[in-house]
Structures are given as structure tokens and as C-alpha cells.
C-alpha positions in Angstrom: 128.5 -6.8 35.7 132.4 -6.9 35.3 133.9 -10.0 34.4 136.4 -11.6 36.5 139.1 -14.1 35.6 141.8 -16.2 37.6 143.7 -19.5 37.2 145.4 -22.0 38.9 147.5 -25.1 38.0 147.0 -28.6 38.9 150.6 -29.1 40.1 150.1 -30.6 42.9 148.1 -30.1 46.7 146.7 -26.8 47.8 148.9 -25.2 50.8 148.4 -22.8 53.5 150.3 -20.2 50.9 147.8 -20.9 48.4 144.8 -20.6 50.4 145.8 -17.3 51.5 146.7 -16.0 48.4 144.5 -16.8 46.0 141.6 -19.6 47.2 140.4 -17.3 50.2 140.0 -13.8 48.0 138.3 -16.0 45.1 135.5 -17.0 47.3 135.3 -13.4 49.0 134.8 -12.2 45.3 132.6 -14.3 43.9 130.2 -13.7 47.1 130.6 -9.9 46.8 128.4 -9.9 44.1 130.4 -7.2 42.0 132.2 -9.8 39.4 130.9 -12.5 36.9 134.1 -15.0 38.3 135.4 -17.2 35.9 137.8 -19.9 37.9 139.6 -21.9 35.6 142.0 -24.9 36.4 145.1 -24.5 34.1 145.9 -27.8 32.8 147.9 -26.8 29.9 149.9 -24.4 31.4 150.9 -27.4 33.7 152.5 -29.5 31.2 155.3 -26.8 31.2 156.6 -29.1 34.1 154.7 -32.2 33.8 154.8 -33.0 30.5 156.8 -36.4 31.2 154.7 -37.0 34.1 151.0 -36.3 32.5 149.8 -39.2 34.3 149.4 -37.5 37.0 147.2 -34.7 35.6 144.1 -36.5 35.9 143.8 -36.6 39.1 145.6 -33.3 39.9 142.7 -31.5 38.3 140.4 -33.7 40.4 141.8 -32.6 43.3 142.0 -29.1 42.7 138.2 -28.6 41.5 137.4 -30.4 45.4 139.9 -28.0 46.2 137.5 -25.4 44.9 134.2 -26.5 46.1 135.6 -27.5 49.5 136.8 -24.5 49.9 133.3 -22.6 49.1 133.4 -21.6 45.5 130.1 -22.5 43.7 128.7 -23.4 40.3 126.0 -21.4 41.6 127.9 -18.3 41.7 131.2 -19.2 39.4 132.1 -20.3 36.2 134.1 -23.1 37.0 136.0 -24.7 34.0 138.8 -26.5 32.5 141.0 -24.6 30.6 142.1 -27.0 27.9 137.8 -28.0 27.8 138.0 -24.6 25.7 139.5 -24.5 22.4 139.2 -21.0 21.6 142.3 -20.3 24.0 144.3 -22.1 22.1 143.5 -20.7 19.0 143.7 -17.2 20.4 147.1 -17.6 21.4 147.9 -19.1 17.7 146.6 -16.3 16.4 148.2 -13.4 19.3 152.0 -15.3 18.4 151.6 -14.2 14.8 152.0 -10.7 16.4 153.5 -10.4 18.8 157.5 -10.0 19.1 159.4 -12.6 20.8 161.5 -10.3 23.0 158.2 -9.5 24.7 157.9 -12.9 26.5 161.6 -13.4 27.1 161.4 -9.7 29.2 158.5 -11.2 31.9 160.9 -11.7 35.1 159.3 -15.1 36.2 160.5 -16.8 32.6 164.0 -15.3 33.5 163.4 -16.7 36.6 161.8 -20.1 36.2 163.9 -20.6 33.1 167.4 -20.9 35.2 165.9 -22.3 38.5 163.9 -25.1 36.5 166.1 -25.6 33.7 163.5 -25.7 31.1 163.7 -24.1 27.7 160.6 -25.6 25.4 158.3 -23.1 22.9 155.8 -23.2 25.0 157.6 -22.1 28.4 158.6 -19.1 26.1 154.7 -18.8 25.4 153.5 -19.7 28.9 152.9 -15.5 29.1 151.1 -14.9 25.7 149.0 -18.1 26.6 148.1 -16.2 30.2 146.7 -13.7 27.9 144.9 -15.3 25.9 143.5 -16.9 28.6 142.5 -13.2 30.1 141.6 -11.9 27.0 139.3 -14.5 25.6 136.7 -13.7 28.3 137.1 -10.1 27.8 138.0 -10.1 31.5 138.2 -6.3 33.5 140.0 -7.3 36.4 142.4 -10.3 37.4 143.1 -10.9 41.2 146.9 -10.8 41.5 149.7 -10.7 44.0 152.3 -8.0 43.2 154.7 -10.5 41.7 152.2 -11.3 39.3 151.3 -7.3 37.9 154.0 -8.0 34.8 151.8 -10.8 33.1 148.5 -8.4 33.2 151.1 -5.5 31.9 152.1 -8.0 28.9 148.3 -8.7 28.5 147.1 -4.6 28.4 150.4 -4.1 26.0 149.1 -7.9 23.4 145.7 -6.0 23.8 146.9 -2.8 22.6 148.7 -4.7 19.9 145.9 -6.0 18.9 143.6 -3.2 18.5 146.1 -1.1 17.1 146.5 -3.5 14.2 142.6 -4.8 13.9 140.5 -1.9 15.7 139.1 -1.8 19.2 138.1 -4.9 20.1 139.6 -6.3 23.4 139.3 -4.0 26.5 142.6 -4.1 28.5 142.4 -5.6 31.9 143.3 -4.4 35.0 145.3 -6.0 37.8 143.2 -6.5 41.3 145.9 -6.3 43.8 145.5 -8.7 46.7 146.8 -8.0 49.7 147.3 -11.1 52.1 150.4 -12.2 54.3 153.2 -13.8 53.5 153.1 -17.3 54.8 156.3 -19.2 56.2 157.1 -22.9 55.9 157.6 -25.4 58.5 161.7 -24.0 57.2 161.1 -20.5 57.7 161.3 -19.6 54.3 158.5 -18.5 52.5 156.0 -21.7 51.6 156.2 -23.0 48.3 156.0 -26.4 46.9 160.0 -26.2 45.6 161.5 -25.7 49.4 158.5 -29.1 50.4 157.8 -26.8 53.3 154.2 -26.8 53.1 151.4 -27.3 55.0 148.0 -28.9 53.0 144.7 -28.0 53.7 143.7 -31.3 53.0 146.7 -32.6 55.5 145.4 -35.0 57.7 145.9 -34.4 61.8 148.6 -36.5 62.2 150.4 -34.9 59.1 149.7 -31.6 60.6 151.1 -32.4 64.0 153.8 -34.0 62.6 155.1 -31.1 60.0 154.0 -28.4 62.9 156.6 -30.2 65.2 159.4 -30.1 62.8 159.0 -26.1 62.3 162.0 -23.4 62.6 161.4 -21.0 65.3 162.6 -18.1 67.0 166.5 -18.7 66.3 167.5 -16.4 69.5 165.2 -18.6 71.9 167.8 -21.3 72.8 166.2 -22.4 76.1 162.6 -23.0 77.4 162.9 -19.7 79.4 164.7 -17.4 77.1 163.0 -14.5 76.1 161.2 -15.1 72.5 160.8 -12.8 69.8 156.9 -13.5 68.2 157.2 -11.0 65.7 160.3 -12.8 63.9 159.2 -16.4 64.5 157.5 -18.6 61.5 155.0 -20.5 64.0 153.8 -17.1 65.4 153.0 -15.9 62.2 150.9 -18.6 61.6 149.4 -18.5 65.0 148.4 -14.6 64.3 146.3 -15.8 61.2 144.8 -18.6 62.4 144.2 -18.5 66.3 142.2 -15.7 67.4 143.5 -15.8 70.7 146.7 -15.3 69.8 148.2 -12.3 71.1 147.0 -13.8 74.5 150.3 -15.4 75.1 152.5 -12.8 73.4 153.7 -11.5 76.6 155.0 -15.1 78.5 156.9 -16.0 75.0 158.7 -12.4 75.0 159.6 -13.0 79.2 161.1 -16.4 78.4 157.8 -18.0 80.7 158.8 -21.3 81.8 154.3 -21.7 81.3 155.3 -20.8 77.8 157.5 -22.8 75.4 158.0 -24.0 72.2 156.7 -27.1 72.2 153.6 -25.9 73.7 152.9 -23.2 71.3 153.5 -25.6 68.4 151.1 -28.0 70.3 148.2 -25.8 70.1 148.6 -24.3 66.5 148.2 -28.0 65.5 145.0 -27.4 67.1 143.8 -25.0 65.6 145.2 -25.7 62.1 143.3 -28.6 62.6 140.1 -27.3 63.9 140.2 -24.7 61.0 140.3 -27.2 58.3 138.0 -29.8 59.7 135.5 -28.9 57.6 137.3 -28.3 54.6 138.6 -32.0 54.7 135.3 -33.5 55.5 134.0 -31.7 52.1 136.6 -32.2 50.0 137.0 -35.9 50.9 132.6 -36.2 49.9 133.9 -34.4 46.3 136.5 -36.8 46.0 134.5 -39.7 46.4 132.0 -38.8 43.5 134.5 -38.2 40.4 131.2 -38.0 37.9 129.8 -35.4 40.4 133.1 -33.6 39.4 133.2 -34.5 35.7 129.5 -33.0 35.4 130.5 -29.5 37.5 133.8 -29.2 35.1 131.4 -30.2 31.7 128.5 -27.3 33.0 131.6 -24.6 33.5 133.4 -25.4 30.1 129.9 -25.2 28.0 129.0 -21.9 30.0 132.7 -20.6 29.5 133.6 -21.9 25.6 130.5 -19.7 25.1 131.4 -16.2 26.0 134.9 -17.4 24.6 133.4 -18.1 21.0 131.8 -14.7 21.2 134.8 -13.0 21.7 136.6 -15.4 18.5 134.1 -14.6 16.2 134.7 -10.6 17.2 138.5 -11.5 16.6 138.0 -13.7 13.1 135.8 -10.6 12.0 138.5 -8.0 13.1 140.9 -9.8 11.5 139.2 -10.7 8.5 140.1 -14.4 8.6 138.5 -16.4 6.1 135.5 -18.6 7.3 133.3 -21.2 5.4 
């Protein structure tokens, strides 16, 4: 089978945003039976913003493997696995930054990006990229699920292995992007969710802290009044109503006549509901996880072996290619 890889950083809780984009389409392709998924948690590329507050970390990645499981990805069916637990990315990117020009990594929009809205200049923020595709290229990987914003890091990664091959022989296939189409979530602002605007919405948000953010959301700007006419398509608590209540376009028609049976409040009211009914089970799960850390620990320790594996196949490919002295 083709070999599947994807990532995500322990920065922090899992939002509506996240589960959208990446958690939900994981779990669809690891039970579609075409991929061998390798699901990695990416601690080290989270010290590019933690790395004064690594304290934190430990339970970060705790949280995010529940995260995982709760969410319906399996040991069974995954490799689940820490990504500093293997080694031999490390070295790979050692070895890839002998070769490959600088100007490469300062070219990938999000560093341009990140680098003015975060403020952060260190080596390895420069690196973050080449260390993506290490990360890629150490499994050997054929596809990587991606959002659009993303397709530059796997287009660095297809031009490293190139490189590569060009310099030591065909060794490393080049992947290939697996676009992902999902919707583009608002926050309880209006603006699109994201932990930088704290405008989320957590799975693992509690009711109360789901009735309470609902209730603060933006919506429709033009409906002033209970019985103004509303506009569904442009407003941030509809959007989230379309994707999680099925019933949804049942009320369409009273918010566009300005319904006094229809307001604001009341439509906020019930997507609290249902927000809540669809994550009930995903908080009862997650909080079972999180109560057995060695349960965890054991899951993360049974990934890494099955993962540092194919990676130390691939190393020894790249040692040989490269004609690296070994005792």
C-alpha cells in the first residue's frame, strides 16, 4: 500500500477549525483502507514558539494523542508516533541542510509570513521547512493530506528530493500533495478560527464553555432587530449551523423574513445544542485517555518503535547513497 504521512503540533487544544481540516479527513483515510497512515505529533517543530515555555509540552502532546484516539484514529489501523521519539529525522535534516541552498527556505510564504507576524528569527524557524521534509521524506511517504495553503512545503519537499537524487541517485520518491477540501470555519469574531485571534471553539470545551463562547458570537451585521430580515449565507453562526445541525436549512426561510419565531438568540441557543450533542462523545473518550497517561505513554512507545523502523530503513538507503562512512 501507499504510505501516508501528516503532522500536527502540540501547541495547544484542538478547535472546530482543526477538526475540520485535518482530524476529520485523517480518520476517513486511515479507515479507507488505501494508505499505511503515519500520524505523528510534532513536538519539535513546536519549540519554534515554545521554546521558553517547554513546560508545557508535556502535557500538550498528552492532550493531543487523546485528541487522536478520541477522535477515532487507531493504533490498530495508524502509526501513531512522536516525532522527536525518532532520531533519524533529525539526522536527515542534518544531512538535507548540507545541501540545500538557504534561499530555498527563506522563499516558503508562511516563513515570510510567520516571521513578521511572530517576530521570530532563530535557525531553526529558517529550517522549520527542510525539517517538514525530512519529516515527509524519512517514511518515503506518497501522499501528504494538505490544505491549499499548505501545497508550497510539499513543493519544497518534491524540489530537496530531486536535490537529493540528482546528487546521490534515485533514492527518495517525491510526494504528492492530497488536497483536502473542507470549509472554512469562522470564530465566535467572524474571522476565520485560529488560535492567534482566541476565537475558537474546543472539541473538548465543556457545555458551559460552549454556551458561553456561542453567545458571544458576531452575527449577521445587517440584522439590527429581532425581526429584521437576516442574511444565513453571510452570517458566522449559520455557517456553523450548516455543518453541524442537519436540520438546518429548516429555519432558513423565518431568519431571511426577519420572523419574530426566529432570532438570534434562539438560533445561537440551539447550535449550543448541537455543538454539544456532537461532541458528547468525543469528551467522554478523551477525558477516559486522559486519565490513564501510561495507557498513552505505551500507544506513543508502540508507534515510535513501528515508525523509527521504516525510518532507519530509509537512513541506511541514504548513508549508502551518500557514501557516509560507518563502523
Amino acid at each position: 500500500m501507499k504510505v501516508l504521512l501528516s503532522g500536527v503540533q502540540p501547541t495547544g487544544s484542538l478547535h472546530l477549525g482543526n477538526y475540520e481540516g485535518a482530524l476529520k479527513n485523517f480518520v476517513h483515510l486511515q479507515n479507507s483502507g488505501e494508505y499505511d497512515c503515519y500520524y505523528f505529533i510534532a513536538d519539535w517543530h513546536a519549540l519554534t514558539v515554545l521554546n521558553d515555555n517547554t513546560e508545557q509540552l508535556r502535557n500538550n502532546i498528552y492532550e493531543l494523542i487523546a485528541d487522536f484516539l478520541s477522535a477515532g484514529l487507531s493504533p490498530d489501523k495508524s502509526v501513531l508516533f512522536l516525532q522527536s521519539s525518532v532520531k533519524e529525522h533529525a539526522e536527515l535534516h542534518l544531512l538535507f541542510s548540507m545541501i540545500i541552498p538557504k534561499s530555498w527556505l527563506e522563499r516558503v510564504p508562511s516563513y515570510k509570513e510567520k516571521a513578521s507576524e511572530l517576530g521570530l528569527d532563530s535557525y531553526g524557524f529558517l529550517g522549520y521547512p527542510l525539517l517538514q521534509s525530512a519529516d515527509i521524506l524519512i517514511y518515503r511517504a506518497d501522499a501528504v493530506p494538505v490544505g491549499k495553503d499548505q501545497c508550497p512545503h510539499i513543493e519544497l519537499t518534491r524540489e530537496v528530493a530531486r536535490r537529493f537524487n540528482s546528487l546521490y541517485g534515485s533514492v527518495i520518491p517525491e510526494p504528492k500533495e492530497l488536497l483536502t477540501q473542507f470549509p472554512l470555519l469562522p470564530g465566535t469574531d467572524g474571522k476565520k478560527m485560529s488560535k492567534s485571534y482566541d476565537n475558537i471553539i474546543c472539541m473538548k470545551d465543556e457545555p458551559d464553555v460552549v454556551q458561553a463562547k456561542v453567545r458571544t458570537m458576531f452575527t449577521d451585521p445587517l440584522k439590527i432587530h429581532r425581526d429584521d430580515p437576516g442574511h444565513p449565507e453571510t452570517c458566522p453562526v449559520y455557517a456553523l449551523h450548516s455543518i453541524y445541525n442537519p436540520d438546518h436549512k429548516i429555519f432558513v426561510e423565518d431568519c431571511k423574513s426577519g420572523s419574530k419565531e426566529w432570532g438570534c438568540v434562539k438560533c445561537k441557543k440551539l447550535l449550543s445544542e448541537k455543538l454539544i450533542e456532537h461532541f458528547a462523545e468525543y469528551r467522554e473518550k478523551r477525558r477516559i485517555y486522559l486519565s490513564d497517561k501510561a495507557q498513552l505513554d505505551n500507544i506513543l512507545k508502540i508507534g515510535s518503535e513501528k515508525a523509527r523502523d521504516r525510518a532507519g530503513k530509509t537512513m541506511r538507503m541514504i548513508r549508502k547513497a551518500m557514501k557516509l562512512f560507518e563502523i
